[in-house]
N, C-alpha and C positions, 0 to 999 in steps of 0.2 A: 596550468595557470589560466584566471580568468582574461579573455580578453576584454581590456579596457573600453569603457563609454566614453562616448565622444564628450560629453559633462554630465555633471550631477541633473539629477529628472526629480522633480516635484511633481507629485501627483494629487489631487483633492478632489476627495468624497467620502463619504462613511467608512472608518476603520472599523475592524474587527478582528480580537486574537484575545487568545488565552493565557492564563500565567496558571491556572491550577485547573484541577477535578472539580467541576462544579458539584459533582454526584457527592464529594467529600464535605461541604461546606455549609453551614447550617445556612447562609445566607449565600445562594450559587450564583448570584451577581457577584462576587468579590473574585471570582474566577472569572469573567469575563474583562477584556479593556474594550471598550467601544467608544468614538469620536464620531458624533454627528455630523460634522464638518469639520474632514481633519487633515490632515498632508504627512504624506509618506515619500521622505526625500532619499532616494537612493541615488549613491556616490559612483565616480568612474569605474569602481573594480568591482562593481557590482552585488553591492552587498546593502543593507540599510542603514541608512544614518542618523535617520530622526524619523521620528513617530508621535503625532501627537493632534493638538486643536489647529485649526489652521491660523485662526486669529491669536495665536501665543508664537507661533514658527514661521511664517511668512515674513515677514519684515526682517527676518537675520539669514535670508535664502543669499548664496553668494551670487554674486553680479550677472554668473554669463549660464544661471540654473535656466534648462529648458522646465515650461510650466503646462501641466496636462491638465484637464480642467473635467472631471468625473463625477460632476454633481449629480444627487439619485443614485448613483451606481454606489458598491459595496466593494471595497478592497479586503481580503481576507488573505491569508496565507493558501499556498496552495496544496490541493487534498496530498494526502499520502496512504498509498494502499500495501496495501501491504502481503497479497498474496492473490498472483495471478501467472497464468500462461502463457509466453506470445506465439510459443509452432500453433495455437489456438484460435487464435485468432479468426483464423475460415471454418471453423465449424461451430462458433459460437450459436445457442439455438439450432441446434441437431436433436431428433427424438430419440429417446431410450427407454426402458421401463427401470434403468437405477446404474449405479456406479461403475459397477465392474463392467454389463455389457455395453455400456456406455464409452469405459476407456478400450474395449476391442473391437467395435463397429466402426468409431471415428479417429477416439484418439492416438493411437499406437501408429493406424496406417497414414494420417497425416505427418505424423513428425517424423516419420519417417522419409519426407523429401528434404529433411533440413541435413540432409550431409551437404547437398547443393549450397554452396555461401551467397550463391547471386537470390538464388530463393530465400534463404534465409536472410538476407537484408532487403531483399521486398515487403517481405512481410514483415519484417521489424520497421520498417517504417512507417507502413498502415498502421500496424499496432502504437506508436511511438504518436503519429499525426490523432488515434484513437484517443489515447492519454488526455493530451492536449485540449484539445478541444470539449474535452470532460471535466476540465479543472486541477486533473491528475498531473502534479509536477516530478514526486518520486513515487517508484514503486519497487518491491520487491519482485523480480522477474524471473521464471523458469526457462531456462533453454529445452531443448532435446539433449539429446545423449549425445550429438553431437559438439565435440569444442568448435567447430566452424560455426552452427548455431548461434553460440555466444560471445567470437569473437567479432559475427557479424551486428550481434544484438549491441556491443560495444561499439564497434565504430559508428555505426548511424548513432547511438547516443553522445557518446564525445565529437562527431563534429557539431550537435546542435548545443552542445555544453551544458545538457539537464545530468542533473543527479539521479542518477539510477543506482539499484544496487542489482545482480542478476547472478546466475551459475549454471551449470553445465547440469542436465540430468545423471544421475550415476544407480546404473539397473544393470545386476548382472545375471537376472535370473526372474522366472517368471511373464515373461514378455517375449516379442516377437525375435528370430533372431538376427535380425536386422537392424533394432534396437540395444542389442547385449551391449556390454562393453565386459571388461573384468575387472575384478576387487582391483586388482596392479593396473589395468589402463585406465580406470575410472580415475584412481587415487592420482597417477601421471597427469594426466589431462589437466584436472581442477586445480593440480600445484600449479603447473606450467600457465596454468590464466588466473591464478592467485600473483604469482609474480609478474604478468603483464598488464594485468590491469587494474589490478584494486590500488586504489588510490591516485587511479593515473588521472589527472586531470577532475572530475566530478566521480567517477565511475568507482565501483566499491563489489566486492567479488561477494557471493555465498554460497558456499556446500551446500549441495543439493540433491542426498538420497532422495530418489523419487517419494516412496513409502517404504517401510518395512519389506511386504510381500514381494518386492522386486528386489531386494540385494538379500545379497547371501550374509551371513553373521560375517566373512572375511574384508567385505566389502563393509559394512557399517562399520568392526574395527577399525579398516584403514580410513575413512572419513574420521573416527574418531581420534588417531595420531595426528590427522591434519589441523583439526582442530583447536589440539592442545598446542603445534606447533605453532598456530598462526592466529592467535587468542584475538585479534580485532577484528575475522573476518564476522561475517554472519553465518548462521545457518537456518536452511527454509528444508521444512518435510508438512506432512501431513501424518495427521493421527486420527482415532477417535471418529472417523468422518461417516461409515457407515453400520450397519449391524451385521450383516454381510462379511463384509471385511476384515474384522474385527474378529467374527467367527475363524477364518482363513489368518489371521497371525496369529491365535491362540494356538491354530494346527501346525502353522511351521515354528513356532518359539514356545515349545508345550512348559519350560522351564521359568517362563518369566509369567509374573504377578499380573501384570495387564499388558496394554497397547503402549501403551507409554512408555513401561519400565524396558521395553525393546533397548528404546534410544537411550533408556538411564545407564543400561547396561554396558553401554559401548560408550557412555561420556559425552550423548549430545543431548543433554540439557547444561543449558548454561545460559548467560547475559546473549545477547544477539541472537537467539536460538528463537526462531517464528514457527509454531505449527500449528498448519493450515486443519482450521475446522473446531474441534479442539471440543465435538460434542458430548461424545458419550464416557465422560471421566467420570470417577469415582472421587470421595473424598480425599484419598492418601493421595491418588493424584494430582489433584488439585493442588494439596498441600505442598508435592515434592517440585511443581511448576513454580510455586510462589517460592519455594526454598534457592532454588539455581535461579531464580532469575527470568525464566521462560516465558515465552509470547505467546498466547493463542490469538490466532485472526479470525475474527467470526467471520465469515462466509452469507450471508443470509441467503442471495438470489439462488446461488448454488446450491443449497442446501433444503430448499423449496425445489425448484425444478427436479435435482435427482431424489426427492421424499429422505433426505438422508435422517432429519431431524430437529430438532428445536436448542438453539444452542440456550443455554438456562445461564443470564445474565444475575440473578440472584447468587446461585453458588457461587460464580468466577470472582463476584464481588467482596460475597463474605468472606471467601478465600484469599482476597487483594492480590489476586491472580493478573499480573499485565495482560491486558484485552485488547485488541485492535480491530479495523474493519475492514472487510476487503472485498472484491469482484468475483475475484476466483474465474475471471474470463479463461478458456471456454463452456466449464462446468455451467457459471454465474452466467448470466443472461444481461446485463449490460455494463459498459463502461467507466458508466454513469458513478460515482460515489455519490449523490444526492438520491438516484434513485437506491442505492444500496441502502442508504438510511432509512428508505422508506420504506422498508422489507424489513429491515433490523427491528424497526419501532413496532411493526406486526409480530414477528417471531416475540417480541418481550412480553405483549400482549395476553400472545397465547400461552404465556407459561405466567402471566400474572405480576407482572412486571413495568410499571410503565420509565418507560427510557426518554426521555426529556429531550428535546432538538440541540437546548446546550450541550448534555451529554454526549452529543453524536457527533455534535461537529468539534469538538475536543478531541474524540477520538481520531476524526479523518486528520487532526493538524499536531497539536503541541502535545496530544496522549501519544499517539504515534513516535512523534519524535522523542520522546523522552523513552518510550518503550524500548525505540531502537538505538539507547545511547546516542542520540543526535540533539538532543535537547541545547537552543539556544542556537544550532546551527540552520535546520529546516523547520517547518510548520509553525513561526511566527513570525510578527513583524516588526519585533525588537529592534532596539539599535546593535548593529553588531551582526546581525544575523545575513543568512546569503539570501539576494532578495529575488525567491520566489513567492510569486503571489497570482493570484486572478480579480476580477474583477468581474464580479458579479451584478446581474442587471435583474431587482428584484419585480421590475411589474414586463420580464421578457413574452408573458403570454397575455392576453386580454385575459384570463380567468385573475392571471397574478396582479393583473393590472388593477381589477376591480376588487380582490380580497386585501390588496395592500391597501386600499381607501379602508379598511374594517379594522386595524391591527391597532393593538391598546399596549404591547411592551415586544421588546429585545425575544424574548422566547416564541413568542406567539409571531412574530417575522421569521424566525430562522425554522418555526414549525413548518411556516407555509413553504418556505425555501424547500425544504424536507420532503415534503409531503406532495407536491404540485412539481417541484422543480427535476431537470435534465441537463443535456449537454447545452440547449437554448438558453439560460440563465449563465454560460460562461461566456462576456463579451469578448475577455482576451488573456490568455495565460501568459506569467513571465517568466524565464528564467536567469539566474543571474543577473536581473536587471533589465535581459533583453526579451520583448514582445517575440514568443514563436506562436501563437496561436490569437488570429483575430475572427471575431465571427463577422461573417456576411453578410453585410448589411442587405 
């Protein structure tokens, strides 16, 4: 349960939030709601209550509303990413020359101290203060192979009371063995923190075969029973991510059509199903994504850094493929979802594309949410909805300070946001209603 506000809080400054796909709309203003001066009044239990001009809502605020006064600044909903690492965290910006030696130089040997809980809630809460102060209010979260990992990833999340959804890695093969688990303790594991934590308070579980290459067919089976049994949780893998790779699951699943049809095979594609990267599909793929329901999280930083690829927003499109955007921290290279946009808007670029700032930031709030059947509950600032939001300070740098004197419409601000902007442009992330992230003045 939310803990209760001490009273309802009015806040006033520029609103911002979505109600559709601008990318869908002959006129993609009709997808956006913006208030040049407006007020976002959120209730004791912490969720929103009005949304709107300030001079139409003000005057019916009840008697003892605390009033926060956010002129200049930009209220939006808060990012949501959708596909990231936290045992990660400390080796973010590590060198490699590509994926695979990439995850046995750094990544295997680092998450390999998350059997330790006390470490693994240290760094979950660097990673969790990372979040924050990025604008990030939920994200999709990978533990290690450890369930201490994500039991500690859960506690530091539930006592700050952000919405996270997260899950245990499950690799029974191909990796150190240190890292193993098996198809039977993997499958144990992820019930036993299905039934402790999802839903418990904000907190929301996901199945979490690493990749293919790391579980054996018994092991994706049993992810797959779990699945069917516990049809609201999420599930997060990676596909598609490099050429390499790809090559290397062709040779351990010589029977299956592609990268993908692995997971088709054992029943995890479905609604809630996120995979991470989601490059190198082919048409049928494309199509059987759109058919179940499936998420792909473009990746951009990450996907630059390890040379994996150009993710082709054209296809995903013509396909009406759910698409999201993500960090992919420690692959990806910052925290930042603003900086991620601005790698996104080059990868489209380069494949001949151009991706619009409305389009992006759609994706980081109410495309997100609706992708992950959460629509109406996170990534906007409806009435009704739980009120996470930030608050954005668009002239945070002297560059932003002097291009915001130049700006002619709604896109051409949320470009420079895009394009110029960092963790500096988030003055203060909420959750539930309650301030956990202020920046320093």
């Amino acid at each position: 349960m939310t803990t209760p506000l001490h009273s309802a809080c009015a806040y006033r400054a520029q609103l911002l939030y979505f109600v559709a796909d601008p990318a869908t709309l002959e006129d993609p203003t009709e997808a956006v709601r913006y208030h040049s001066d407006g007020l976002l009044l959120v209730n004791e239990q912490g969720q929103i209550q009005a949304c709107g001009d300030w001079a139409e809502l003000a005057g019916s605020l009840p008697p003892d509303t605390q009033q926060v006064d956010l002129s200049g600044k930009i209220i939006m909903p808060g990012m949501i990413d959708t596909h990231l690492h936290f045992p990660q965290t400390d080796i973010i910006a590590s060198p490699s020359s590509g994926l695979l030696p990439w995850l046995e130089t750094y990544t295997f040997p680092t998450e390999g101290r998350f059997g330790d809980s006390e470490h693994a809630r240290e760094v979950a809460g660097v990673f969790l203060d990372e979040l924050l102060r990025n604008g990030t209010t939920t994200a999709l979260v990978y533990g290690s192979v450890h369930r201490q990992s994500v039991d500690a990833f859960f506690e530091e999340s539930h006592e700050r009371n952000l919405r996270m959804i997260a899950g245990k890695v499950m690799m029974d093969r191909n990796c150190p063995d240190y890292l193993q688990d098996t198809a039977e303790s993997g499958a144990r594991d992820s019930e036993d923190l299905i039934k402790r934590w999802h839903g418990k308070g904000r907190q929301l579980y996901a199945l979490t075969p690493r990749f293919a290459p790391t579980s054996t067919p018994e092991q994706l089976a049993a992810c797959g029973e779990l699945a069917r049994a516990y049809p609201d949780v999420f599930l997060q893998t990676h596909v598609a991510e490099n050429k390499d790779e790809i090559k290397w699951v062709s040779e351990l699943f010589p029977n299956n059509r592609s990268y993908l049809d692995v997971y088709d095979s054992f029943g995890l594609l479905r609604p809630r199903a996120i995979y991470g990267h989601s490059i190198w599909l082919d048409e049928q793929d494309r199509a059987r994504m759109h058919d179940t329901g499936s998420i792909a999280a473009h990746c951009p930083t990450s996907n630059l850094f390890l040379a994996s690829g150009l993710f082709d927003f054209q296809s995903i499109r013509n396909s009406k493929v759910l698409h999201t955007l993500a960090t992919d921290v420690g692959g990806g290279t910052s925290f930042s979802m603003l900086r991620t946009m601005n790698e996104a808007h080059k990868v489209a670029r380069l494949n001949n594309y151009h991706l619009t700032a409305a389009s992006m930031f759609y994706m980081a709030t109410e495309g997100a949410a609706r992708a992950l059947d959460m629509q109406g509950q996170i990534g906007t600032l409806a009435p009704g909805a739980e009120a996470d939001f930030i608050v954005m300070d668009p002239k945070a740098t002297p560059l932003m300070a002097r291009r915001s004197t130049m700006l002619n419409s709604l896109e051409e601000q949320l470009f420079m946001l895009a394009l110029l902007g960092d963790d500096r442009c988030i003055q203060a992330s909420y959750s539930a209603g309650r301030c956990v992230h202020q920046r320093d003045h």
